[in-house]
C-alpha positions in Angstrom: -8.7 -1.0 20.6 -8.6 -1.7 17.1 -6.5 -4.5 14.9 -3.8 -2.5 13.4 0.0 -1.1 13.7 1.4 1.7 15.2 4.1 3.5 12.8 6.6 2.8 15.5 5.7 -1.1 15.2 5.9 -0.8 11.2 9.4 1.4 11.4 10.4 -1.4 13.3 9.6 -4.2 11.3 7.0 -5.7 13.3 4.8 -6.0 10.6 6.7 -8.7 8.7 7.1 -11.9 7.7 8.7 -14.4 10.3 10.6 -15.3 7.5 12.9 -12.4 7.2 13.2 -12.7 10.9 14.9 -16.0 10.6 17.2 -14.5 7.9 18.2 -12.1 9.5 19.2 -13.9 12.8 20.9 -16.4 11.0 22.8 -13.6 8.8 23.7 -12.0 12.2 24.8 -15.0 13.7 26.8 -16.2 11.3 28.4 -12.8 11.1 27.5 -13.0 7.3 27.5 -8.4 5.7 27.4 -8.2 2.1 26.7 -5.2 0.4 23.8 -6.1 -1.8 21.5 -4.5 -4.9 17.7 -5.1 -4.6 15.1 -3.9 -7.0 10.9 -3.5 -6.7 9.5 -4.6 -9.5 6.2 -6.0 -11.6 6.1 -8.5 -13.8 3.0 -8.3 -14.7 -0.2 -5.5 -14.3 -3.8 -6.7 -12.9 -6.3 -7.7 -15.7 -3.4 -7.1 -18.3 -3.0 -3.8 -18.1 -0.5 -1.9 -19.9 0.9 0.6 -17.1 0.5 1.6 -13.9 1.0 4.4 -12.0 3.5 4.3 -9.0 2.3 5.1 -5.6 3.5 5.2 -2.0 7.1 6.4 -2.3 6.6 8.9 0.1 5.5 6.3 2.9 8.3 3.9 1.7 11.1 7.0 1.9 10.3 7.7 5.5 10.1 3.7 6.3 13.4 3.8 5.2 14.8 6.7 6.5 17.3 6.5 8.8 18.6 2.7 7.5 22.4 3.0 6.2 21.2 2.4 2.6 21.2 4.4 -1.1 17.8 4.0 -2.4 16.3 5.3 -5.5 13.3 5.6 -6.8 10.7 6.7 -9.9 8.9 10.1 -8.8 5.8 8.9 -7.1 2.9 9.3 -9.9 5.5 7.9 -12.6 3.7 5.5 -14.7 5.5 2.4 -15.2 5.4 -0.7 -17.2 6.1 -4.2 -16.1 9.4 -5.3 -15.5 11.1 -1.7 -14.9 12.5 -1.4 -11.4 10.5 1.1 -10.1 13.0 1.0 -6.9 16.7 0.5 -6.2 18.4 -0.2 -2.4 21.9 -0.5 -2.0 23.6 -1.7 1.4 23.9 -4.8 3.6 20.8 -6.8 3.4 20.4 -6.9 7.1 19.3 -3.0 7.2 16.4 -3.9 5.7 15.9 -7.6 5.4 12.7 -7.7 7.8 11.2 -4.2 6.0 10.7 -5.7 2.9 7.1 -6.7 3.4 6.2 -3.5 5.1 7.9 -1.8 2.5 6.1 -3.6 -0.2 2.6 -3.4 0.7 3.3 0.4 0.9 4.0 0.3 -2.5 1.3 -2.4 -3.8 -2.2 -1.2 -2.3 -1.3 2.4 -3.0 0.2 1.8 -6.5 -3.0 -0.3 -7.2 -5.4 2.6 -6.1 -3.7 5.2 -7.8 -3.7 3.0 -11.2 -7.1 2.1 -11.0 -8.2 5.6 -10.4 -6.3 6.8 -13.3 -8.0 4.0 -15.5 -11.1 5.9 -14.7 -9.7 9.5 -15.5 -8.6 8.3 -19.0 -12.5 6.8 -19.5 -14.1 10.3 -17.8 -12.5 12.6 -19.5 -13.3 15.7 -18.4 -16.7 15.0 -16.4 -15.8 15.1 -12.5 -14.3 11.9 -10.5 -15.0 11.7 -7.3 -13.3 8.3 -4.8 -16.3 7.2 -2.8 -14.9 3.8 -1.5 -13.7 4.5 1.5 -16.6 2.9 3.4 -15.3 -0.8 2.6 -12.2 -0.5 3.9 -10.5 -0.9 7.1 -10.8 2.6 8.3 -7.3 2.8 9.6 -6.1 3.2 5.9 -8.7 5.6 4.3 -6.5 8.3 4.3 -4.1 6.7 2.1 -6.6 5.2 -0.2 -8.4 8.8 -1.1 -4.9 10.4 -1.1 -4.0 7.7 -3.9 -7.2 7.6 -5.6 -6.7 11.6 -5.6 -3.3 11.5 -7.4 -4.4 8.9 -10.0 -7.0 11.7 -11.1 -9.7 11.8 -9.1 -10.8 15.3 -8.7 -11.3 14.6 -5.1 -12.6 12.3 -2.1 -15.2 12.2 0.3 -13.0 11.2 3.6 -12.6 14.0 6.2 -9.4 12.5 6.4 -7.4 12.9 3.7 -7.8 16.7 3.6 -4.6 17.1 5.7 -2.5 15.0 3.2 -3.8 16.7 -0.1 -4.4 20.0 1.4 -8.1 20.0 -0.4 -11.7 20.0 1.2 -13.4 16.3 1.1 -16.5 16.4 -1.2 -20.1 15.1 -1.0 -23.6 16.5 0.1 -25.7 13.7 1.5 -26.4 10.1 1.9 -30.4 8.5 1.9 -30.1 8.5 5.9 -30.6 12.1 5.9 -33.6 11.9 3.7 -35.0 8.3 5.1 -34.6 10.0 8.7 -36.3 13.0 8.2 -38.5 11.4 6.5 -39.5 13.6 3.1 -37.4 13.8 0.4 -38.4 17.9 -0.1 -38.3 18.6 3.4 -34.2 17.0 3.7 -32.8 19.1 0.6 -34.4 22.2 2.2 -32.9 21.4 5.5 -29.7 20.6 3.4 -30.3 24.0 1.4 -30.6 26.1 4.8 -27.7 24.6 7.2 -25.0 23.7 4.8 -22.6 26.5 4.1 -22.8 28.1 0.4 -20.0 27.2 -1.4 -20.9 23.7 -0.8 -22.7 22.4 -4.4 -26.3 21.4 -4.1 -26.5 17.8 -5.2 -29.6 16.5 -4.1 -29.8 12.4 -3.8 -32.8 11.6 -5.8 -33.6 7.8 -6.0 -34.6 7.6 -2.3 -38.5 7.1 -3.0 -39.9 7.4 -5.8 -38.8 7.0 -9.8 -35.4 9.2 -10.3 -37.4 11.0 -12.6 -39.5 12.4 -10.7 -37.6 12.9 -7.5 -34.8 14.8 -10.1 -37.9 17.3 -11.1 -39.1 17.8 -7.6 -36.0 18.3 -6.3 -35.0 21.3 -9.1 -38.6 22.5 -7.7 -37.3 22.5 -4.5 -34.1 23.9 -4.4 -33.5 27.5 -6.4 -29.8 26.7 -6.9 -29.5 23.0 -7.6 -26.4 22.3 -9.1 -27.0 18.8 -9.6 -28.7 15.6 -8.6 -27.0 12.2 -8.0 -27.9 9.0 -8.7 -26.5 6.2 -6.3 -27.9 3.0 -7.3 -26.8 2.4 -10.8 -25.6 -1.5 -9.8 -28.8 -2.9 -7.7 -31.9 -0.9 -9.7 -33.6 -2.8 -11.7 -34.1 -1.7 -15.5 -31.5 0.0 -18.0 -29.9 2.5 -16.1 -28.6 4.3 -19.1 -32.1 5.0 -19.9 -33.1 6.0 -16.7 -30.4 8.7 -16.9 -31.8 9.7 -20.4 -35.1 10.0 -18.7 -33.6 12.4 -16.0 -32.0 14.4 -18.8 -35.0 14.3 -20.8 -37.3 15.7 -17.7 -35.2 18.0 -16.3 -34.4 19.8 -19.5 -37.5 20.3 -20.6 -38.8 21.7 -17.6 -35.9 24.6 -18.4 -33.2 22.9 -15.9 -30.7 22.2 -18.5 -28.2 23.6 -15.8 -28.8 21.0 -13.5 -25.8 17.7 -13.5 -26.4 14.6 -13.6 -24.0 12.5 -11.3 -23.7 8.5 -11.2 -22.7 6.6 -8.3 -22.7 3.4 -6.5 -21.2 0.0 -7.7 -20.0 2.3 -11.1 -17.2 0.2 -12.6 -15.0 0.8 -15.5 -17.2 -1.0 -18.2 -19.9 2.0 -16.8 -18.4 4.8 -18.0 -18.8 4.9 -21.7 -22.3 3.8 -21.1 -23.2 6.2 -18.8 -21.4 9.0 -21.0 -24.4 11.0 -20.8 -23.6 11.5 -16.5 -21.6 14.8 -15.9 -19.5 12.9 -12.9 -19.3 10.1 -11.1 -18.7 8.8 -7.6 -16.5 5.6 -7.9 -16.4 3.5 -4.8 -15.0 0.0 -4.7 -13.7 0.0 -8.3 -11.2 2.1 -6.7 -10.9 1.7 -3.1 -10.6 -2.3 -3.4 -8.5 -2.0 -6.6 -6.2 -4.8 -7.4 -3.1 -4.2 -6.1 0.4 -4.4 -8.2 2.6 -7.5 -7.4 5.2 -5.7 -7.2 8.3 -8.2 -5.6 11.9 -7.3 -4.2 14.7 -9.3 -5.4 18.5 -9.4 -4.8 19.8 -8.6 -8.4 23.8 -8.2 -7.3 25.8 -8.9 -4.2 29.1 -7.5 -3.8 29.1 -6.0 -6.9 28.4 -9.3 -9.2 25.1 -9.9 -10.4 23.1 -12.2 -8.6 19.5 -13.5 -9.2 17.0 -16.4 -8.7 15.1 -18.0 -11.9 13.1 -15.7 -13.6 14.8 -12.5 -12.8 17.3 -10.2 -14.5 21.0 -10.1 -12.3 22.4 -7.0 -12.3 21.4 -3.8 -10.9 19.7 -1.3 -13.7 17.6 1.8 -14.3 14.9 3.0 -16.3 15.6 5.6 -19.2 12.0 7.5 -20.6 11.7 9.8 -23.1 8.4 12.5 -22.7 6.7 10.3 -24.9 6.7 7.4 -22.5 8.6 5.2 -24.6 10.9 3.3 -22.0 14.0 0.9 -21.8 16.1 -1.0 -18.5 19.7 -0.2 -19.2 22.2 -2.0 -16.7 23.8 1.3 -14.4 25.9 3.2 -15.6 25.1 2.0 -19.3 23.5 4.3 -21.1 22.8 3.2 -24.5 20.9 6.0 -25.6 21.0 10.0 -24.8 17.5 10.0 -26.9 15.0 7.5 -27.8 15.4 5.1 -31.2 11.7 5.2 -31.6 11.3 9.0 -31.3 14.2 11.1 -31.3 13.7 12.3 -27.7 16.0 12.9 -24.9 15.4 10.0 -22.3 15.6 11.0 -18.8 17.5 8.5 -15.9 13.9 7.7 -13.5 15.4 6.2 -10.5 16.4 9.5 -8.5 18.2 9.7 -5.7 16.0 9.3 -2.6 18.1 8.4 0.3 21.4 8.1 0.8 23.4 6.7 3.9 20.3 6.5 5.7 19.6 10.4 5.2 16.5 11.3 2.6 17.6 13.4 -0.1 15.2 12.9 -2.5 12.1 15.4 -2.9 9.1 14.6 -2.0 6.0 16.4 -3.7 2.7 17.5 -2.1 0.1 15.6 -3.6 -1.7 18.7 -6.0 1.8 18.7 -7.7 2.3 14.2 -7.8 -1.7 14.0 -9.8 -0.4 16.9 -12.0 2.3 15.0 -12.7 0.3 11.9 -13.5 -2.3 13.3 -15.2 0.9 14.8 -17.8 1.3 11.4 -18.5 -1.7 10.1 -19.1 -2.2 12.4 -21.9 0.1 10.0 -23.6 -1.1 6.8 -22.7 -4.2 4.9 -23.4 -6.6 2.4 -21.8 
């Protein structure tokens, strides 16, 4: 009914490239098995960026369950810079010649989500980010874009759908439908106030009719225990939208409802957030849910033990040593050139773990509260 893949079709490599079809028949054909050493990697981050935070690994350990390979692999939520192999797969190419592109755009989209949303945690601070994007996707992957968006940093998500993979509650009040189809702004946030459970936050919408302003004011009027008011068209209203949120502030406070939030949302990008500093949170949509994705590539680095690799590319198989400052270095395997770091003096720490091995997973893999408590360790380290 709708234009996507089942997991069965992706597990089988139905979702790839007719390319790696032909190779593989003509590998097969011609009888050709050579154990070979392939790495994921960037060479270079969207827009320039310095890092980016590794996503999907979970996804890509159970597409490759089961294959007689050794794979290894950064935690998912490392942060990673370009040209570190943030994945290692041992065995005869044919095991997974024709999962490489699924394999790949498990890694990419997710990996570009989760960096883009962490971008945004490092320019919020503290004030609450929310991944509101989820609308201008294809709806057959919204669960893993809020789930990525989620372990970048976002404090949450507002698709029902994700709350099974992140164990939390999907967060949001209301949308200007409510208030356009009842058809007074006062009258929907009392409806809102009376039929919605408690412990979910009064935000009332207030740039449905009138000035923001004045909808903010009526709506603290309104509702005894406003927690906040949202603002959703920062992006299409005309004026200075910074000052219209001073205005808010302004009003509000005056009128004794220094205790109401502000929140900002719709079309906010990253340029937005300093600007709008004065906002308490912020609903992020397609900054994050359409986020550039990493280019990550897979490339043949050794074959039969002898490094092998096209133009361009680094021959050998390596890993990635990191101290807990985030100071990094490729060593070939089995190299180790430093126990701790010649910029800092810290221990470095081996980042391609074991994940599978023969074909069985042996690798752990972390719920998603403890993967965005991971990254947001390392962002503390890192800047914009």
């Amino acid at each position: 009914m709708f234009h996507v893949a089942s997991e069965e079709d992706i597990k089988a490599g139905k979702t790839t490239d007719v390319y790696f079809i032909n190779t593989k028949r003509v590998l097969d054909e011609k009888g050709i098995a050579k154990r070979v050493v392939a790495e994921v990697t960037a060479g270079s981050l969207p827009e320039g960026y310095a890092w980016g935070v590794l996503a999907g690994v979970e996804e890509a350990a159970r597409l490759l369950e089961g294959c007689n390979l050794d794979v290894y692999a950064m935690p998912e939520g490392s942060i990673f810079f370009p040209l570190e192999p943030v994945m290692r797969i041992e065995g005869d190419y044919r095991e997974f010649a024709v999962l490489e592109t699924p394999l790949l755009g498990l890694l990419c989209q997710a990996s570009g989500i989760a960096t883009k949303a962490a971008r945004f945690r490092k320019l919020a601070g503290n004030k609450i980010l929310l991944s509101f994007g989820i609308r201008r996707m294809h709806p057959a992957i919204a669960p893993m874009i809020d789930r990525a968006a989620y372990i970048g940093g976002c404090d949450g998500f507002s698709g029902v759908a994700a709350e099974s993979l992140t164990g939390e509650k999907a967060r949001g009040t209301m949308p200007h439908a409510l208030i356009i189809t009842v058809g007074d702004q006062a009258a929907a946030w009392r409806y809102f106030d009376e039929v919605i459970e408690p412990e979910t936050p009064r935000i009332a919408l207030v740039d449905t009719y009138c000035d923001e302003k004045q909808e903010a004011v009526l709506a603290a009027q309104t509702i005894k225990n406003l927690y906040g008011v949202r603002l959703d068209t920062p992006s299409s209203r005309r004026g200075n939208m910074r000052r219209i949120l001073e205005e808010v502030r302004w009003e509000l406070d005056i009128r004794g409802y220094r205790h109401v939030k502000i929140f900002i949302s719709g079309g906010v990008k990253e340029e937005n957030i300093r600007e709008l500093s004065l906002a308490d949170g912020f609903g992020v949509g397609t900054s994050i849910s359409a986020a550039a994705t990493i280019d990550f590539a897979l490339d043949i680095v050794e074959v039969e033990g002898k490094p092998a690799a096209k133009r361009g590319k680094f021959g050998g198989a390596k890993t990635v040593l990191r101290c807990s400052n985030m100071h990094g270095m490729r060593v070939p395997v089995g190299e180790v050139k430093r126990a701790t770091c010649g910029r800092c003096g810290s221990p470095m720490e081996n980042l391609l773990k074991p994940l599978i091995r023969g074909g069985r997973l042996v690798g752990e893999l972390p719920s998603a509260k403890e993967i965005r408590e991971y990254v947001l360790r390392q962002l503390e380290k890192v800047e914009v």
